[in-house]
C-alpha positions as CSV (number, residue, x, y, z in Angstrom):
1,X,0.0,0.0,0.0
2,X,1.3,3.1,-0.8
3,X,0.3,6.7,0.9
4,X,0.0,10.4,-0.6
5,X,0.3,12.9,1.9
6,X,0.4,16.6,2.0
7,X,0.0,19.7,3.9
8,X,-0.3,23.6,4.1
9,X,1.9,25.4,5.7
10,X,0.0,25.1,9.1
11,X,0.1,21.3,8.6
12,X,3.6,21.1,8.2
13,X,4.7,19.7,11.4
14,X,2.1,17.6,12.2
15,X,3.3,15.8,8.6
16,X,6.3,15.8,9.8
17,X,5.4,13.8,12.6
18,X,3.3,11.3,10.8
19,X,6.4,10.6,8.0
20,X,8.4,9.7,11.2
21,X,5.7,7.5,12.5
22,X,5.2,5.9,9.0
23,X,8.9,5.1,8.3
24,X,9.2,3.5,11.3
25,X,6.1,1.2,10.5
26,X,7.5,0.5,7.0
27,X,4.2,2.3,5.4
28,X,5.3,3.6,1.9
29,X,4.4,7.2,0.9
30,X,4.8,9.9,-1.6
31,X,4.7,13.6,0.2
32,X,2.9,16.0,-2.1
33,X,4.5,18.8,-0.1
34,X,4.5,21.5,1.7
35,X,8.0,21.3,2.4
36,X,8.5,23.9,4.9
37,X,6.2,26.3,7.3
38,X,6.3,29.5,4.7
39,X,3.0,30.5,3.9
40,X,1.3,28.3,0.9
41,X,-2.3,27.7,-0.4
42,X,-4.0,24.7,0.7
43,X,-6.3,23.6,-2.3
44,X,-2.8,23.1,-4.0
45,X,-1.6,20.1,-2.0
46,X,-5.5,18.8,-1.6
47,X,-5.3,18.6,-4.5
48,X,-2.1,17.2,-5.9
49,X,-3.1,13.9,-3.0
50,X,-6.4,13.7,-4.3
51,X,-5.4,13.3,-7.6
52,X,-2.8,10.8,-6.4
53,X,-5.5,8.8,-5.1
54,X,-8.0,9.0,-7.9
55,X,-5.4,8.2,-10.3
56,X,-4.6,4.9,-8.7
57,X,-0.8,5.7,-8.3
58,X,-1.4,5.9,-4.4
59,X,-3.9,3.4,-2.3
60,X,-4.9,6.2,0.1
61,X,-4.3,9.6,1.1
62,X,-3.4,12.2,3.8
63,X,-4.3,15.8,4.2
64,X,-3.4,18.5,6.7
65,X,-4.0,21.8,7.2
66,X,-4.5,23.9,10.5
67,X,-8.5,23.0,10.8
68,X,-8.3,20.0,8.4
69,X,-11.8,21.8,7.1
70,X,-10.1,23.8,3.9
71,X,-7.9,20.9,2.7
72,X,-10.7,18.1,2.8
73,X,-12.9,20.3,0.8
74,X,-9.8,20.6,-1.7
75,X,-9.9,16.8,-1.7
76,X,-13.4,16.5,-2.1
77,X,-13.6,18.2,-5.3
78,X,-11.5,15.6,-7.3
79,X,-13.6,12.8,-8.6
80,X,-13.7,9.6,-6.6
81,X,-11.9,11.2,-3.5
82,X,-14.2,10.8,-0.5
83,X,-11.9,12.7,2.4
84,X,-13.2,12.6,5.9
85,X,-12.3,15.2,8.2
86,X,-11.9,13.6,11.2
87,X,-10.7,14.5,15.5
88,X,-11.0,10.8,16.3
89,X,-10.2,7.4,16.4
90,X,-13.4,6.2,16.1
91,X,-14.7,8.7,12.8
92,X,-11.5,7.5,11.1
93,X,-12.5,3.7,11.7
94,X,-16.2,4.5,11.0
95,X,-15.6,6.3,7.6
96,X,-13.3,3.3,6.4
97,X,-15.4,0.7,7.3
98,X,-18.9,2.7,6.3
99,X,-18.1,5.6,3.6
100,X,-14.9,3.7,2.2
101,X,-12.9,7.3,2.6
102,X,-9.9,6.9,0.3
103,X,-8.5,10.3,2.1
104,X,-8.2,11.4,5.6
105,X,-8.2,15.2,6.6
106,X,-6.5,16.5,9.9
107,X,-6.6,19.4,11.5
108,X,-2.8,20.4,13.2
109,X,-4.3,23.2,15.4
110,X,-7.4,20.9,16.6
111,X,-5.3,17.1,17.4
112,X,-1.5,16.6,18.8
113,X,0.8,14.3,17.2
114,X,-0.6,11.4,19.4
115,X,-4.1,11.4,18.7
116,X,-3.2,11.9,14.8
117,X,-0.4,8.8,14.4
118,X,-3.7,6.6,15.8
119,X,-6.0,8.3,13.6
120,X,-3.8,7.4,10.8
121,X,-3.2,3.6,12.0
122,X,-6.9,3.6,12.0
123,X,-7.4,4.5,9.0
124,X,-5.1,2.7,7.1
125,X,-6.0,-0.5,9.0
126,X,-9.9,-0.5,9.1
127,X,-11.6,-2.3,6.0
128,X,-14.7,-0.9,4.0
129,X,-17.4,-3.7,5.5
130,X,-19.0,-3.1,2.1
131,X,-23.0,-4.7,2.3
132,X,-25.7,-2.2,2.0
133,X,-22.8,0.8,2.4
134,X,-21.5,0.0,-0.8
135,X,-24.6,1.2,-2.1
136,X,-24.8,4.5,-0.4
137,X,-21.0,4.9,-1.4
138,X,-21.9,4.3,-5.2
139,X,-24.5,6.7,-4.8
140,X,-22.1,9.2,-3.4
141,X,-19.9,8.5,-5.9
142,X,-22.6,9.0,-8.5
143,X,-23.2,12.4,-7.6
144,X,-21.7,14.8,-10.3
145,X,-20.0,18.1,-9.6
C-alpha cells in the first residue's frame, strides 16, 4: 500500500510527525508537499493527494492543514476522492469501514501528534465492510459536480 500525503503550511509539522511514524512502521508514501512552514495555499496540495488517489498511483491519502476543514474540501472536489475530516479514532474507523474514505483530513491546530499517528493507524487499517454501504458509497460516488 502506498500513501500520498500533503500539507499547508500550518500542517507542516504535524506531517512531519506522521512521516516519522510511517517510516518507522514501514508504510510507503509519496509527500505532495509542503516542504516547509512559509505560507502556501491549501487547495494546492489537496489537491495534488487527491489526484494521487483518484489516479490509482497511491492506495490512500493524507491531508493536513490547520483545521483540516479547507484541505478536505480541496480533496473532495476531485472525482472519486471521499476525504473525511476527522478528530478521532473512532470517525477515522467508521468512515473506512462505512463511507470507504480513500483520504483522511486533519486538523494540526485541533489534534497533537498522538491522537493523529492513531488516527492514521486507524485509518489505514480499518476495511470498507461493504454490504448495504456499498450502495450508499456508489450513490455518493454517482453524484456529479
Amino acid at each position: 500500500m502506498k500513501i500520498a500525503i500533503g500539507c499547508d503550511h500550518g500542517g507542516y509539522l504535524l506531517k512531519q510527525d506522521i512521516l516519522i511514524w510511517m517510516e518507522e512502521n514501514d508504510i510507503d508514501y509519496e509527500d505532495f508537499g509542503c516542504f516547509s512552514r512559509d505560507s502556501v495555499d491549501y487547495p494546492v496540495y489537496g489537491e495534488k493527494v487527491a489526484r494521487a488517489v483518484a489516479s490509482g498511483a497511491c492506495d490512500k491519502g493524507i491531508v493536513i492543514c490547520t483545521t483540516g476543514i479547507g484541505i478536505s474540501i480541496a480533496a473532495n472536489k476531485v472525482k472519486g476522492i471521499r476525504c473525511a475530516h476527522c478528530a478521532d479514532p473512532l470517525s477515522a474507523e467508521m468512515t473506512r469501514r462505512h463511507n470507504d474514505a480513500n483520504v483522511l483530513a486533519l486538523g494540526a491546530g485541533i489534534v497533537g501528534p498522538n491522537l493523529a499517528k492513531r488516527m492514521v493507524e486507524v485509518f489505514l487499517n480499518t476495511e470498507f465492510e461493504g454490504g448495504r454501504h456499498a450502495r450508499r458509497v456508489a450513490q455518493l460516488d454517482a453524484i456529479e459536480p
